[in-house]
C-alpha positions, 0 to 999 in steps of 0.5 A: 500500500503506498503511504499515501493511501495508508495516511488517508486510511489512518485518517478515516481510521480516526474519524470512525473512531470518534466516540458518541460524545458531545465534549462541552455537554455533560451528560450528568448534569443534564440527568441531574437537572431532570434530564429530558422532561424537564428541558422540555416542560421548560421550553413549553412553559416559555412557549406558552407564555409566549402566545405565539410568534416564535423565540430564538435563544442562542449559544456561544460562538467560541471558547473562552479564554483558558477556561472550560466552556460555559454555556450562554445560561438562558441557552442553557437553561431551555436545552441543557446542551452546551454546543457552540454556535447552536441555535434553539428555536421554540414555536409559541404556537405550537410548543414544538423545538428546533436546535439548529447546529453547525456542521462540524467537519470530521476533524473538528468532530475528532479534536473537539468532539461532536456537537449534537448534530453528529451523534446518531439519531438514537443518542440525539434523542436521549436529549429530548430533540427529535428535530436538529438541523444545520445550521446553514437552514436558519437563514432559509427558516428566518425569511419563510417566518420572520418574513411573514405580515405580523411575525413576531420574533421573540428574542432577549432583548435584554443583556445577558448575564453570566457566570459571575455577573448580572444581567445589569453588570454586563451592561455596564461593561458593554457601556466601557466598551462602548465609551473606550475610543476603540472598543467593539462596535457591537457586542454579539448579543446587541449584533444579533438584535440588529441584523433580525431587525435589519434583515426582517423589518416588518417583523415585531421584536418581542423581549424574552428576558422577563419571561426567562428571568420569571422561570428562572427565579423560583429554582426547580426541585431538581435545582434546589438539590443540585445547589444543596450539593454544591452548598455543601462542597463549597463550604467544606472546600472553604473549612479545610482552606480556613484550617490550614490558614496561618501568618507567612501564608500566601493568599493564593495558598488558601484559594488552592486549598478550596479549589481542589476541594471543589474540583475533587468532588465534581465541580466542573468549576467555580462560581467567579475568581476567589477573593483573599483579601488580607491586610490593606487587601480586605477593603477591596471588595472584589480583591482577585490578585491573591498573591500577598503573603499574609501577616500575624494579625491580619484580618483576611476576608475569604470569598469562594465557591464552587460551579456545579452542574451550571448552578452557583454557590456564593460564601464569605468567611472574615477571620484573623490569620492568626486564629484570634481577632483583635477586640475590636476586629472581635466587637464589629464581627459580632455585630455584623453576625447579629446582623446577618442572623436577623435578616436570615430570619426574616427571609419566610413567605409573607415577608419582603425584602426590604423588611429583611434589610430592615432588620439588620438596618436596625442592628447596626443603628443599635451599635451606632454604625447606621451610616455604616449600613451595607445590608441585605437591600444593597449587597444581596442578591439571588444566585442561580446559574449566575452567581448574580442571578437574574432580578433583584432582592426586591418585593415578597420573599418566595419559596424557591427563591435562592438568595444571599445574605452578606452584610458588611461593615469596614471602616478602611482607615483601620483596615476593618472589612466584615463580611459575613456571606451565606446562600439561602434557599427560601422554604415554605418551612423559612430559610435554609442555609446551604452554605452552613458546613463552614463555622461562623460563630466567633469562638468556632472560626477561632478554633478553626483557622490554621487547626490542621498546622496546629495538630 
């Protein structure tokens, strides 16, 4: 056989061997959330909010930068799938779906894996689609529909959101964008708005995101165990970096600590870049360097969590490096807590909100600090596949509902920053903390940091 023809078998070779796997969509996940039934109650439950028209939500186009792949959440949320470049397609009439997906030549197929669209039909079905088509079709279904007198197009006309950021939060950082002399002109998401507009005028543009956002604030039963796991991995990664904190540390060595521990039972990742603030560090609300060694007494506020199953988590711990605060580190640790216990509390079914930040409004003007009040009102907020999750802590609390609760106090020219963060899920029983595995009375945080050196 000449070498030719022998490196063209090898090739074929290869490419028939591809397994019958889609990398980027994890298969357990998607089991976990409730597999296909409840994808598909999702789709037509939005489908029949829509009354009529039809949506299209759309997945990423490519990777990010040296990180796993995640998918676009309110893609996400209606498929489970995780496929680049996808497209869903959800009829308001009739409730029925399309996913159009790129063709992936075979040694894209090979390198990357296969997108949907090249698994078999038999393995496409256990995802709960009966119709995938090519991509190349979209524009060909786009005239025949958007182009019709009276089409109504649903998109998200809202921005989206992600992993570690609001659907407000990234808005502001298309406004940067915008405002630097050469920033993008078009953000995709803005892009993808434009051209239907401008290729099918005569079509009404609707906005799914109210619609989305309503869905995906009262978490599903699925859901709500899948964040009592990560709640639990998530403070037991913390509890074990606290234990091993000592003075001579470097910041990042606590994040490592916790890191493995989230990774070692199943996160596919974490929920947003670990802060270990310590010293002149903690009164940088969102620290992320973590590269200072840390010093005898220095008051260090540790803030990480773990991604599991496109699901976050969200946990603050403030201690003293040395295992012991100062009394005055002491004095305000302990108002805050008060703080953050009288908010929990509130956080039933027939309360609001705002009577929840009022709450610990009311501790912090009894210790005389109330200009020092940055309460459940202003700092927190739900957590879901975003670990700002979509609307705010505004109005009735409801059952369902996963929120956090971080009051702080700091007084910068002391280098006093408390934070005190857990993640609740609201029950018709009241609050449950998911984030309780990692100590937060005094006298227990005290024990903890740097145990394990200790032994």
């Amino acid at each position: 056989m000449k070498p030719l023809h022998k490196a063209v078998l090898s090739f074929l070779i290869l490419v028939l061997a591809i397994p019958a796997l889609a990398q980027y969509t994890d298969q357990q996940a998607f089991q976990d959330l409730g597999g296909v039934k409840e994808f598909a109650r999702r789709r037509a439950e939005l489908a029949q909010q829509m009354k009529g028209g039809f949506a299209l939500l759309f997945a990423r186009i490519t990777d990010p930068e040296g990180t796993n792949y995640r998918e676009d959440n309110d893609f996400y949320y209606y498929t489970g799938i995780a496929d680049e470049g996808a497209v869903l397609m959800i009829d308001g009439n009739s409730g029925n779906s399309v996913l159009f997906e790129p063709q992936q030549p075979p040694r894209t197929a090979q390198v990357y894996g296969p997108n949907l669209m090249a698994l078999p039909k038999s393995q496409q079905q256990q995802f709960g689609f009966t119709q995938i088509v090519a991509l190349e079709n979209l524009n060909a279904f786009l005239t025949y529909r958007a182009g019709a007198p009276d089409a109504q197009v649903w998109l998200r006309l809202g921005w989206p959101d992600k992993l570690d950021g609001a659907r407000m939060e990234t808005g502001r950082d298309e406004a940067d964008n915008y405002n630097h002399p050469f920033g993008e002109s078009m953000p995709r998401d803005r892009e993808i708005i434009k051209r239907i507009h401008e290729r099918f005028p005569q079509a009404q543009l609707k906005d799914l995101t109210p619609l989305i956002d309503v869905m995906r604030n009262i978490k599903t039963a699925t859901e709500i165990e899948v964040l009592r796991r990560n709640g639990k991995i998530s403070a037991e990664g913390n509890r074990r970096a606290m234990a091993t904190a000592h003075p001579g540390m470097y910041e990042y060595e606590v994040e490592a600590e916790a890191n493995y521990w989230y990774h070692k039972n199943g996160a596919q990742g974490i929920a947003y870049p670990a802060i270990v603030g310590s010293g002149p560090n903690v009164n940088t609300w969102h620290y992320f360097q973590d590269r200072r060694k840390m010093e005898p007494n220095d008051l260090v506020v540790f803030d990480f969590a773990a991604d599991l199953d496109h699901l976050t988590m969200d946990i603050t711990r403030t201690f003293n490096v040395s295992g012991k605060f100062t009394p005055e580190q002491a004095k305000w640790y302990a108002v805050d807590l008060e703080a953050q216990k009288a908010i929990i509390d509130m956080l039933r079914p027939g309360n609001t909100y705002e009577q929840a930040g009022d709450a610990g409004k009311k501790v912090y003007e009894k210790y005389g600090i109330g200009d020092q009040w940055h309460g459940f009102s202003a700092y927190g907020h739900f957590v879901g596949e975003a670990v700002h999750d979509v609307l705010s802590t505004t109005g009735p609390v409801k059952v369902g509902q996963v929120t956090t609760v971080e009051p702080i106090i700091e007084f910068p020219d002391k280098h006093i920053h408390i934070r005190i963060e857990d993640t609740v899920l609201i029950t018709d029983k009241g609050p449950e903390i998911l984030t309780g595995g990692v100590p937060k009375e005094m006298s227990d945080v005290e024990k903890l940091v740097g145990s394990e050196i200790k032994k």
